[in-house]
Each structure stands twice: as structure tokens, then as C-alpha cells.
N, C-alpha and C positions, 0 to 999 in steps of 0.2 A: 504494500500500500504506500502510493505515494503521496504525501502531501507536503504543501508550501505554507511557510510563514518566514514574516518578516518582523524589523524591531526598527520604528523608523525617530526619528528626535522627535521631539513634541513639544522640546522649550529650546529657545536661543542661546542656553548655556549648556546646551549636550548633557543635561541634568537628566531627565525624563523621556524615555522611550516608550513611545506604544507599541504592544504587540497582538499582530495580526494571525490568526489562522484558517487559511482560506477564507481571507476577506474578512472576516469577524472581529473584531474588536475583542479578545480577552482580559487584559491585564496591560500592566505597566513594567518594567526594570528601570529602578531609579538608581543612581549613583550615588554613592555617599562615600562619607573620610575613612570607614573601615578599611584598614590596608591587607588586609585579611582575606575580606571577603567583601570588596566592594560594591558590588552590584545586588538591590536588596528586589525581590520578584514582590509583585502585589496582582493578585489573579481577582478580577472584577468577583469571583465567586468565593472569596475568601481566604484564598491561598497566601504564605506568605514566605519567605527563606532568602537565603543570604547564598549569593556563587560568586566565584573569583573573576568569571570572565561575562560578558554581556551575551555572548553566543550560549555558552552553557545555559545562564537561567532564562533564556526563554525557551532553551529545546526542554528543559524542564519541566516550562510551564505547559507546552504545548503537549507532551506527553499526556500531564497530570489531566490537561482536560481531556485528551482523547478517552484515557482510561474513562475517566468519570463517566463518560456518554456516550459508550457503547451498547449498545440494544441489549436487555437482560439474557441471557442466554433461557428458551422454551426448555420447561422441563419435558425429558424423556419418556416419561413414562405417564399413562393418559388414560384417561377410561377407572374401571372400576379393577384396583391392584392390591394384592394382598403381601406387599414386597415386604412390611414393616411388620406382618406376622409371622409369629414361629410356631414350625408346625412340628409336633415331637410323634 
């Protein structure tokens, strides 16, 4: 599966990036004095964490959303089952 995002400036002090996932608006990567771990993620949905590079925390972010909103997986088994009884 291929998908595109990007992280584009959003203030004139290269402080605040938005990030996009296929075209969507998720979250933010803002920069800060941490020398550590400069780059702090803020996911419109809640999310929040600290990465060293700009690139990393939004492939993070974008992960974190994929996971979140992928279709429940259908349970297998359907109809009337007596999978959860034991027969001795």
C-alpha cells in the first residue's frame, strides 16, 4: 500500500509544520529548544510525542493514524456456533 504525505511550514519562522495524509489535514510537528528530541508531533486526534528528526515524526504520525482507521477486521465465524462450549 502506497500512500503520500507531506509536512509543509505553516508559520514564517519554520516553527510549525502541517501535516498532510493524502490530502487531509492530521496534525502538526512543531519545533522546539529540546536538543534531544526537537521536533514535538501534535495529531489533530490527540496524539502527542517528541522525535529527533521532522521526517520521522510525521511518518509516525501518519502510521498512528493509518493504524487507528483501518476497517474492524468481520468476525469469522457467523451464524449460530457453539465454538465457546465444551463438550466432554
Amino acid at each position: 500500500m502506497n500512500t503520500n504525505y507531506e509536512a509543509t511550514v505553516a508559520t514564517t519562522d519554520n516553527i510549525v509544520h502541517e501535516v498532510y495524509l493524502e490530502g487531509k489535514h492530521i496534525g502538526y510537528v512543531i519545533k522546539t529548544e529540546n536538543k534531544e528530541t526537537p521536533f514535538t508531533v501534535v495529531d489533530i486526534d490527540g496524539l502527542s510525542g517528541n522525535f529527533k528528526t521532522l521526517v520521522e515524526g510525521a511518518t509516525k504520525m501518519c502510521l498512528v493514524y493509518i493504524g487507528n482507521n483501518l476497517p474492524a477486521e468481520k468476525s469469522r465465524i457467523s451464524g449460530n456456533s457453539d465454538c465457546n462450549e465444551i463438550k466432554r
